[in-house]
C-alpha positions as CSV (number, residue, x, y, z in Angstrom):
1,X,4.2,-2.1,-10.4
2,X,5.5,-0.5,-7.4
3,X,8.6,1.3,-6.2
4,X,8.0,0.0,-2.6
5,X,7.4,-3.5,-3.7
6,X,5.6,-5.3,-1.0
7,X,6.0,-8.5,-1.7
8,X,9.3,-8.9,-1.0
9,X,8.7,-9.9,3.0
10,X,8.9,-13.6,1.6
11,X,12.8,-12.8,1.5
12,X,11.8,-13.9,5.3
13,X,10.4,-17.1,4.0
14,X,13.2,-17.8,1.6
15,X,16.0,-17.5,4.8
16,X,13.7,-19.8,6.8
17,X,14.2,-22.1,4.2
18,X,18.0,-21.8,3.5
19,X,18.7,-21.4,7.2
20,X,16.3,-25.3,7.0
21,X,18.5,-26.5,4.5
22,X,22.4,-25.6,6.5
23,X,22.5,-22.6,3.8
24,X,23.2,-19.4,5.3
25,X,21.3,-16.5,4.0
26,X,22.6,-13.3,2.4
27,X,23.5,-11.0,4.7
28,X,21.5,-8.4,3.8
29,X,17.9,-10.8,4.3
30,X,19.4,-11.2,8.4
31,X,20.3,-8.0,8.8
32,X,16.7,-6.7,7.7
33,X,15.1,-9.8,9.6
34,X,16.9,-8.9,13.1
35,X,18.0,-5.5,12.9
36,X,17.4,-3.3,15.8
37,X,16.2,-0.6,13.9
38,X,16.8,1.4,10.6
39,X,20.0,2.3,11.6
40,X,21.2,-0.9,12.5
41,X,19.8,-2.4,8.9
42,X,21.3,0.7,6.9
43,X,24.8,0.2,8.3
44,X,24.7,-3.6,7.5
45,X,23.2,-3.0,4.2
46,X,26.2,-0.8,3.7
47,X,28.5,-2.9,4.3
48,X,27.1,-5.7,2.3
49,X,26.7,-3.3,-0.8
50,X,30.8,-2.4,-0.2
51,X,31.3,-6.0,-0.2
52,X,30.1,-6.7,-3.8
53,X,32.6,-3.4,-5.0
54,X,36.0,-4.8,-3.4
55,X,38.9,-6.1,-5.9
56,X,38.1,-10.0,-6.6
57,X,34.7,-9.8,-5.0
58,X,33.0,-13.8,-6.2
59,X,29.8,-13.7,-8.3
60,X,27.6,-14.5,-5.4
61,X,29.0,-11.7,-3.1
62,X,28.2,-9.4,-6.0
63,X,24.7,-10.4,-6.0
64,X,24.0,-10.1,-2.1
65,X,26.0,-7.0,-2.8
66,X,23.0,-6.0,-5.6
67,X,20.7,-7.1,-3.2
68,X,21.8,-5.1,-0.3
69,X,22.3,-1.8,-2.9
70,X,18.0,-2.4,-3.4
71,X,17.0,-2.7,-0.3
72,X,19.1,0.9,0.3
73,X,17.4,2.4,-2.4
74,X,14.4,1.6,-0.5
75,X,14.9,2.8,2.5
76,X,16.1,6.1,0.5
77,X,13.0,6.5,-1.5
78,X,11.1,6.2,1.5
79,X,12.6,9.4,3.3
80,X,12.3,11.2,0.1
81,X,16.3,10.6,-0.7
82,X,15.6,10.5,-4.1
83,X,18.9,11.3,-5.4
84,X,20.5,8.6,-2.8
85,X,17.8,6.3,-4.0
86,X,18.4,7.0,-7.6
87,X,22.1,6.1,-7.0
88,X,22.1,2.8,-5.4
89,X,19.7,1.7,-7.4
90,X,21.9,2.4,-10.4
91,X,24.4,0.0,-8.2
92,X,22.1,-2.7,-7.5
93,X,21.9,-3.0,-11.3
94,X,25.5,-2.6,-12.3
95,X,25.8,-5.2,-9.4
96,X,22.9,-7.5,-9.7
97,X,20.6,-6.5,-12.5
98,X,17.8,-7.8,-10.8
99,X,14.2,-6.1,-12.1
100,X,13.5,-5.4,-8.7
101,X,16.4,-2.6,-8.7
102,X,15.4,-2.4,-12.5
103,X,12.1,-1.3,-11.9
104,X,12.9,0.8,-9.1
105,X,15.3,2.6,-11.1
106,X,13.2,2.9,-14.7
107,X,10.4,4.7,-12.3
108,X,12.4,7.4,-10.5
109,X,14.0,7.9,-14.1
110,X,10.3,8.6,-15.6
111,X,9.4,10.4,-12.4
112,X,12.5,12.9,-13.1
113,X,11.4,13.4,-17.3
114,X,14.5,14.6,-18.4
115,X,15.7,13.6,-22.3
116,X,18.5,11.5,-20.6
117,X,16.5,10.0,-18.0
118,X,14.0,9.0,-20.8
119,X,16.5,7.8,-22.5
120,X,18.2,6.1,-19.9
121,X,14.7,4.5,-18.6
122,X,14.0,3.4,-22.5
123,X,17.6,1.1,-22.5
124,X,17.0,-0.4,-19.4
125,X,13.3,-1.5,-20.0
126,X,14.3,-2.5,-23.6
127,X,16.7,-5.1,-21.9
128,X,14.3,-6.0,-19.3
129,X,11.3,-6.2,-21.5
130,X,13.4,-8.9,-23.5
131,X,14.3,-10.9,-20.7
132,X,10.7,-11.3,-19.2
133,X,9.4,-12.3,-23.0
134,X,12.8,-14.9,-22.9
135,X,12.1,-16.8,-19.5
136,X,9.9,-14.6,-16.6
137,X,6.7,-14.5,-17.5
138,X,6.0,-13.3,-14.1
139,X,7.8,-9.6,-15.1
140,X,6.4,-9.0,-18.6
141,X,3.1,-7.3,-18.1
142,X,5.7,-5.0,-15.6
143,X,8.4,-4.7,-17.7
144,X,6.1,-4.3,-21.1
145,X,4.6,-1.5,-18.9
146,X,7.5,0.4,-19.3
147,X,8.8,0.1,-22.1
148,X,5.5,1.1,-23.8
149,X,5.4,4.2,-21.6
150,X,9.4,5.1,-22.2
151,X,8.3,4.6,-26.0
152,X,5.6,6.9,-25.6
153,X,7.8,9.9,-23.8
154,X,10.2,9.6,-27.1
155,X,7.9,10.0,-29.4
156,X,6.5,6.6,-30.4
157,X,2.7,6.2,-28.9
158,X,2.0,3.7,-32.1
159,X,5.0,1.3,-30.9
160,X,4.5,1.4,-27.3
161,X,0.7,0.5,-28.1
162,X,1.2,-2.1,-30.3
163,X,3.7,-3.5,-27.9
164,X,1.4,-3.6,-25.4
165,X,-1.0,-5.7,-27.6
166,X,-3.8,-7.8,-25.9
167,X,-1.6,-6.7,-22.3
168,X,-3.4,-3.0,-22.8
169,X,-7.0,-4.6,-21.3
170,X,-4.7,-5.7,-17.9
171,X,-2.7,-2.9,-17.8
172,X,-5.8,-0.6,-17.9
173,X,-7.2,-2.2,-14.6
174,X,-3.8,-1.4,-12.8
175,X,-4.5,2.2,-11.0
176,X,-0.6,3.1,-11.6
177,X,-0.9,2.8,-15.4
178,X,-4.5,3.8,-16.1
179,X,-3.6,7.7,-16.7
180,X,-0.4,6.6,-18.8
181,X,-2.6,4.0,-21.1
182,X,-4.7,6.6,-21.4
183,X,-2.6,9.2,-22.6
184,X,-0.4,6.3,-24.7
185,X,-3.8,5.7,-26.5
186,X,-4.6,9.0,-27.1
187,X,-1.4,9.8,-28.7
188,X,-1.7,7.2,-30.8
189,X,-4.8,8.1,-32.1
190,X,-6.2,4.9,-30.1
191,X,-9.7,6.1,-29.7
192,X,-12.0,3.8,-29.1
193,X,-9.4,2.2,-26.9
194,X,-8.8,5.5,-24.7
195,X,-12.5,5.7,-24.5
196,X,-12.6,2.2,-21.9
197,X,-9.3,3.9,-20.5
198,X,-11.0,7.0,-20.0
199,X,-14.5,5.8,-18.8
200,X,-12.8,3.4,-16.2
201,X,-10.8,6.7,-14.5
202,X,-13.6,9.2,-14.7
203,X,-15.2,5.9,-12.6
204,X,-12.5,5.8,-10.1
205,X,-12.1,9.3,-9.7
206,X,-16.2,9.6,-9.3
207,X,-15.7,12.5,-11.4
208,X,-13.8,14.4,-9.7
209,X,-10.6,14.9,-11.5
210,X,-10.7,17.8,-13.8
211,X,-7.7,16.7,-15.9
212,X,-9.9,13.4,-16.5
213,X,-13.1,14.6,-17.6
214,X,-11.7,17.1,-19.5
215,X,-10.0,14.5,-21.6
216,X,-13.1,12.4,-21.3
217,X,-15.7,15.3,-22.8
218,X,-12.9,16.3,-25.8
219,X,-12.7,12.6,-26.9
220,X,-16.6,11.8,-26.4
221,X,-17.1,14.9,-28.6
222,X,-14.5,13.5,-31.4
223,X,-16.6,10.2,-31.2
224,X,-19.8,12.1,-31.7
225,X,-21.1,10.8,-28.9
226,X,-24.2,11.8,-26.9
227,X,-23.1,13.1,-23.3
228,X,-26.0,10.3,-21.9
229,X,-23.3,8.2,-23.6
230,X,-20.4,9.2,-21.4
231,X,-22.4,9.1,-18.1
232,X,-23.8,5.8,-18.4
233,X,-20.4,4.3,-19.4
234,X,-18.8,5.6,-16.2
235,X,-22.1,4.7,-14.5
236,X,-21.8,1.3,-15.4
237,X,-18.3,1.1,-13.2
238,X,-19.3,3.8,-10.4
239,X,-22.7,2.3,-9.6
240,X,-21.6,-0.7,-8.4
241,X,-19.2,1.3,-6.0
242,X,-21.6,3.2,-4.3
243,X,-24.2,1.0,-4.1
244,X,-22.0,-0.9,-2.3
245,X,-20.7,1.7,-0.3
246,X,-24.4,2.8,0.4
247,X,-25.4,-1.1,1.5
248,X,-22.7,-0.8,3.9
249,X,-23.9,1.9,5.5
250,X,-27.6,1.3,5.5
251,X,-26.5,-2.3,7.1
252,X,-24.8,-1.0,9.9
253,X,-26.6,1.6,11.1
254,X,-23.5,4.3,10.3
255,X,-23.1,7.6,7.7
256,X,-20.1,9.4,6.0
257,X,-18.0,12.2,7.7
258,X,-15.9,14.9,6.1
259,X,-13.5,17.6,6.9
260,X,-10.9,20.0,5.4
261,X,-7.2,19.3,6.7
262,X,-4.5,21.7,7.0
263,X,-3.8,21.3,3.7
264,X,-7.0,21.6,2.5
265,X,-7.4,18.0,1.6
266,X,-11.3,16.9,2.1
267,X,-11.2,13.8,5.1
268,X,-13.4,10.8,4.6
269,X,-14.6,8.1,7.0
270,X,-17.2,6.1,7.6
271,X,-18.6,6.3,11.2
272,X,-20.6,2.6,12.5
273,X,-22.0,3.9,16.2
274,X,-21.9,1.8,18.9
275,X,-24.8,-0.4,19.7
276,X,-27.4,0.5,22.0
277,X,-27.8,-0.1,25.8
278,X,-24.4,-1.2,25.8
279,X,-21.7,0.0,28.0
280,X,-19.6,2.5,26.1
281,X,-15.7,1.3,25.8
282,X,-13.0,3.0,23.6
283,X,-13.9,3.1,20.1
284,X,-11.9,1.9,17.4
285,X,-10.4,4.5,14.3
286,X,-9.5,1.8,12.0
287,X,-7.5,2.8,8.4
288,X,-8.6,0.7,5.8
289,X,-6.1,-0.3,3.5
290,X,-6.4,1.0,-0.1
291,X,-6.5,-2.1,-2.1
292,X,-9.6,-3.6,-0.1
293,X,-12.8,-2.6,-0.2
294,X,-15.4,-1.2,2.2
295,X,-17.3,-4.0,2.5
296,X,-15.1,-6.2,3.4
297,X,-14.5,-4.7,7.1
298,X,-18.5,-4.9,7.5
299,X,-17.9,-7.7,10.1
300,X,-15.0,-6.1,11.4
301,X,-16.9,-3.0,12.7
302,X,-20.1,-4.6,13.3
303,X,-18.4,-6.6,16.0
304,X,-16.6,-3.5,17.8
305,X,-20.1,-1.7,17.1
306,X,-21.9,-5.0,19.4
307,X,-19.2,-4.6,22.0
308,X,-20.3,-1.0,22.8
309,X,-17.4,0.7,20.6
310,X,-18.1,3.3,17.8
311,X,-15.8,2.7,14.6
312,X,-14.3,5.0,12.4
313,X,-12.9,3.7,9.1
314,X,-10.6,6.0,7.8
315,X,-10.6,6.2,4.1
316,X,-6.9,7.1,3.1
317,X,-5.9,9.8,0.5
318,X,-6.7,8.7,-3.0
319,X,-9.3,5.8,-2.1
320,X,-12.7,5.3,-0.5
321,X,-14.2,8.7,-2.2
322,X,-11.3,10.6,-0.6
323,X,-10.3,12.3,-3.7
324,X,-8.6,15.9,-3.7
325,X,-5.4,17.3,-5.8
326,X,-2.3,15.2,-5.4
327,X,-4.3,12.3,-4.4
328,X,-6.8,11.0,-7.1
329,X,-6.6,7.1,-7.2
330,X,-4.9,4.8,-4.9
331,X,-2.4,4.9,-7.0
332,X,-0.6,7.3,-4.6
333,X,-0.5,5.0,-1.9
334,X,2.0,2.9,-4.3
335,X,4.8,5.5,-3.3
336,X,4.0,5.3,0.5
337,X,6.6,8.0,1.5
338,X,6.7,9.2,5.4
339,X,5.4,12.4,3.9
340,X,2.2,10.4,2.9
341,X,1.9,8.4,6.3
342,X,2.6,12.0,8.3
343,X,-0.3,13.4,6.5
344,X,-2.9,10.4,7.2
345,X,-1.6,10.2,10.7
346,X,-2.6,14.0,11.0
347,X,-6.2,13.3,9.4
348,X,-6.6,10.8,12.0
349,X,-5.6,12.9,14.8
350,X,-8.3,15.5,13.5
351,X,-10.7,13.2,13.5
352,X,-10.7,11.5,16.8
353,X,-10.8,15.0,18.6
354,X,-13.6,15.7,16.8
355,X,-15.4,11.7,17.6
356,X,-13.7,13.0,21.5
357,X,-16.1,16.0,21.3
358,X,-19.2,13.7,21.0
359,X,-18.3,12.2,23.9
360,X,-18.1,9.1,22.1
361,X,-14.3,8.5,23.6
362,X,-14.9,7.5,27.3
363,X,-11.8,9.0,29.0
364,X,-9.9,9.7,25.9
365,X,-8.9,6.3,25.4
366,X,-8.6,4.7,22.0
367,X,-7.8,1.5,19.6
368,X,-6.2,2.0,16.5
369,X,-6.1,-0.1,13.5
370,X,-5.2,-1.0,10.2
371,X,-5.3,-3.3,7.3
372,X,-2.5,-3.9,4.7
373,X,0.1,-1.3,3.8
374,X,-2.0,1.2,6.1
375,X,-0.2,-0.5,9.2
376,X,2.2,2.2,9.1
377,X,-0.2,5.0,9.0
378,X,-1.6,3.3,12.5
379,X,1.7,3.2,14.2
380,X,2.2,6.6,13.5
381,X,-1.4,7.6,15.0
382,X,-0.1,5.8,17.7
383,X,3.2,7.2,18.6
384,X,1.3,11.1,18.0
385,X,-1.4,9.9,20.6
386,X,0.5,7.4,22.6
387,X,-1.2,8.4,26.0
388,X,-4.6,7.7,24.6
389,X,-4.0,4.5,22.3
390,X,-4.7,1.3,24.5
391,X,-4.0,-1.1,21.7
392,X,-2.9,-1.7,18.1
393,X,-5.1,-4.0,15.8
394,X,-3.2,-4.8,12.7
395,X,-5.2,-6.7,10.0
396,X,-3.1,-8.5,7.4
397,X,-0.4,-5.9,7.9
398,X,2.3,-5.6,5.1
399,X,5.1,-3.9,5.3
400,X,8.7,-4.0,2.9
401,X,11.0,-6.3,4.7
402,X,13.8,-3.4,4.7
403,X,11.4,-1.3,7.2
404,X,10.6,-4.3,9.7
405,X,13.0,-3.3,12.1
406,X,12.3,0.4,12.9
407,X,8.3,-0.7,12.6
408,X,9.4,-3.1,15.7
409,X,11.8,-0.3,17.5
410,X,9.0,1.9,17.5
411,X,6.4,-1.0,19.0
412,X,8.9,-1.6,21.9
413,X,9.5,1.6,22.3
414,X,5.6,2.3,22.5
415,X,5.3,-0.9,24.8
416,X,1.7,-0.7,22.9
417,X,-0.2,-4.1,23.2
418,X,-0.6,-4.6,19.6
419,X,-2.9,-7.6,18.1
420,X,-2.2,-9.1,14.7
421,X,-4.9,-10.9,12.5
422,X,-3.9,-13.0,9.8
423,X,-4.8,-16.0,7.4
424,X,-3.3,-18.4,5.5
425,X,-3.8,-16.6,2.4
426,X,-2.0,-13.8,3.7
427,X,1.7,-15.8,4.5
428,X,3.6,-12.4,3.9
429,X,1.8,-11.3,7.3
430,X,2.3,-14.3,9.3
431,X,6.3,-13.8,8.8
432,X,5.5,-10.2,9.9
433,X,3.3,-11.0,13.2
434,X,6.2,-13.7,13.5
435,X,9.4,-10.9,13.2
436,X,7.5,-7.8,15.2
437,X,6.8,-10.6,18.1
438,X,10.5,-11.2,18.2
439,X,12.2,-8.3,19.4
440,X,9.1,-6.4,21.0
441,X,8.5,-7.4,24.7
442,X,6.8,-10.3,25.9
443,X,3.5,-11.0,24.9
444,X,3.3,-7.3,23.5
445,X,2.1,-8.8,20.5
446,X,-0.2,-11.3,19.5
447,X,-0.4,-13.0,16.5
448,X,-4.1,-14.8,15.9
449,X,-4.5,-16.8,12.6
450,X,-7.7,-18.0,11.2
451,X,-6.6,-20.6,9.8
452,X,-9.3,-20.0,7.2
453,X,-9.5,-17.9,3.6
454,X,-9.7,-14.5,3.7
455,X,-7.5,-11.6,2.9
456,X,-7.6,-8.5,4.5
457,X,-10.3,-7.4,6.4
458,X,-12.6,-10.0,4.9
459,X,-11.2,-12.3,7.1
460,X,-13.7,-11.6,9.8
461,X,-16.1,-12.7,7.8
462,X,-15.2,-16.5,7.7
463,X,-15.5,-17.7,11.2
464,X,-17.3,-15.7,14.4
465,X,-14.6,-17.0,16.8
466,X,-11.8,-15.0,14.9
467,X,-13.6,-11.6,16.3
468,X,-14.5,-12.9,19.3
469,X,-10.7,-14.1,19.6
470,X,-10.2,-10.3,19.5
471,X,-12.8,-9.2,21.8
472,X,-11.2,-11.4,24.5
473,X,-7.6,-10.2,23.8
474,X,-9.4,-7.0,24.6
475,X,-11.1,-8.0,27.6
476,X,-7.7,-9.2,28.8
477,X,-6.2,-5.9,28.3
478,X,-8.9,-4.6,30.6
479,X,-9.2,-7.2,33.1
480,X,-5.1,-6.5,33.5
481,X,-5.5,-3.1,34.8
């Protein structure tokens, strides 16, 4: 459901295997795996994608070529090339027709809203749609998605909903579709159904989003519903999330902080102080990532709290109750652009002067850390700080295969001792810990596994040596100096 797909690090895991096997991987997967950086990657991507386009080129070649013309659009999309983007992934389908490229293409068409890029969007996911429903049940829910939504932009809010059939209720829960089931349901005169839709994003939004309650109030007046209706519907979703949110920080001690950014965005973070008569040591401003939850790094920053470190957890833009225009769900994190990870890096910077200011930063030094697709934002906190970051901790870090190798130019270039937590049910990070350890410098990074369940921060919670493993790594840092 996302243009940055991030699953697509097993493309490690699949070249370990063929490599296993005597098969040689395409060209594009190595070239990503042990680039130098983004340049290196782009230029062999290149060349792959030309490869598939020569006179005679074999069927194979023209898939790695497909493959290669992806993984471009990628690294396009990412810069904000949206026109390059747009263009090979058009190639990766004339090449390939993978629904990776598929998708990637149907969603920049939509995100453009011409007439002919509806209409263009509407072919493709009518062809894709038919192939999941034929033999990928894996892409259906995806690629019905789509097609209801391209149905909807022509015209057709009836077809796209009953396409969508009994697929509406898990569509709803995904934050990238809940505004456009919405609107699909309101257009078709769904209204019962857009009530749940509604209800659930009012929730998420914690009533913040004008555009939503708006919608909301018009359709709970065409019900003839009571407005003690409407609130405790969305009650019944938001409670949870703030009692939650409120048990987390009545069990460690800690309270919510707030400023206005440059761009008048309204910063959120969550600040655990250090524990008493403890010597104080560099705190920790930690990024959550914005599919978790806040409870689940409650273990996390109790242990830096015992060592005699203050956290901050840095709620990114669009999650955590850090709502504001242009960021109203975490849905925005599924574009992930360097514009987005410029402007978190920035809200981190802010933040820590003002935690320096306390005098809770002993010298000025720092760790920075991050779970999930929030990795990126903590490498850029660290390059904009780098005299004052002593160490990177990276929790379950994910990261598009396409973009390991400038994440790993950048580490080596930093020299930044960087620590990487990870669990078996997070293999997609244990190939990452695996690649950035390969081309950084000697023991620069560390990758710890838990060898137990747990994903994301949550896996502090299943064994107290995995935190103390951390606190040593630390120690070592310091005993080193």
């Amino acid at each position: 459901m996302t243009r940055r797909s991030l699953v697509p690090l097993t493309l490690v895991l699949i070249a370990t295997a063929a490599l296993a096997a005597g098969i040689e991987p395409p060209p594009g997967v190595v070239a990503m795996w042990d680039g130098r950086d983004a340049a290196s990657v782009r230029a062999a991507l290149l060349a792959a994608a030309a490869g598939g386009e020569q006179p005679g080129a074999s069927a194979s070649r023209k898939l790695d070529a497909g493959e290669a013309a992806y993984w471009l659009g990628m690294q396009d999309a990412h810069q904000g090339r949206a026109d390059s983007a747009l263009a090979q992934w058009r190639r990766a389908v004339r090449l390939r027709g993978d629904f990776d490229e598929g998708f990637a293409l149907i969603d920049e068409l939509f995100r453009r809203g011409r007439p002919a890029d509806v209409t263009e969007a509407y072919g493709l996911a009518s062809t894709l749609a038919g192939q999941a429903q034929l033999g990928v049940p894996k892409r259906v829910i995806d690629a019905q998605a789509r097609l209801a939504w391209a149905l909807h932009l022509r015209g057709h809010s009836d077809s796209a909903l009953a396409g969508l059939g009994g697929l509406a209720n898990v569509v709803r829960r995904r934050p990238v579709w809940t505004r456009r089931l919405a609107r699909i349901e309101l257009a078709a005169g769904a209204d019962s159904l857009a009530w749940k839709t509604l209800t659930l994003l009012s929730a998420r939004t914690r009533r913040q989003d004008a555009e939503v309650e708006s919608l909301l109030v018009n359709l709970q007046h065409k019900l003839h519903y009571i407005d003690e209706r409407r609130q405790i519907t969305v009650d019944l979703v938001l409670d949870p999330i703030l009692n939650d949110e409120r048990a987390f920080l009545a069990g460690l001690n800690a309270d919510v902080g707030t400023l206005r950014a440059d761009d008048g965005f309204q910063v959120r973070w969550f600040h655990v102080p250090a524990a008493t008569g403890k010597p104080r040591r560099e705190p920790l401003l930690f990024v959550l990532a914005p599919d978790d939850t806040l409870a689940a790094a409650d273990v996390l920053a109790g242990s830096f709290a015992a060592s005699g470190r203050s956290v901050v957890l840095l709620a990114p833009r669009g999650a955590y109750g850090a709502l504001g225009p242009g960021a109203m769900g975490p849905d925005v994190w599924l574009e992930h652009t360097t514009a987005l990870e410029a402007a978190e890096a920035k809200d981190a910077v802010r933040v820590m002067d003002l935690i320096a200011k306390r005098g809770e930063a002993p010298g000025g030094a720092w760790l920075v850390g991050a779970a999930g697709s929030s990795a990126t934002v903590a490498l850029a906190i660290a390059r904009a700080r780098k005299n004052d970051v002593r160490a990177l901790v990276l929790v379950a870090p994910k990261l598009p295969v396409v973009d390991v190798a400038e994440y790993r130019a950048r580490l080596r270039e930093l020299r930044t001792r960087t620590y990487v937590q990870v669990s078996p049910e997070e293999p997609e990070s244990i190939e990452l810990g695996d690649l950035l350890a390969r081309q950084t410098q000697p023991g620069q990074v560390r990758v710890a596994d838990s060898g137990l369940a747990g994903r994301g921060a949550a896996i502090f919670r299943g064994d107290p040596k995995v935190p103390q493993r951390l606190m040593a790594w630390l120690e070592e840092k310091a005993a080193g100096k």
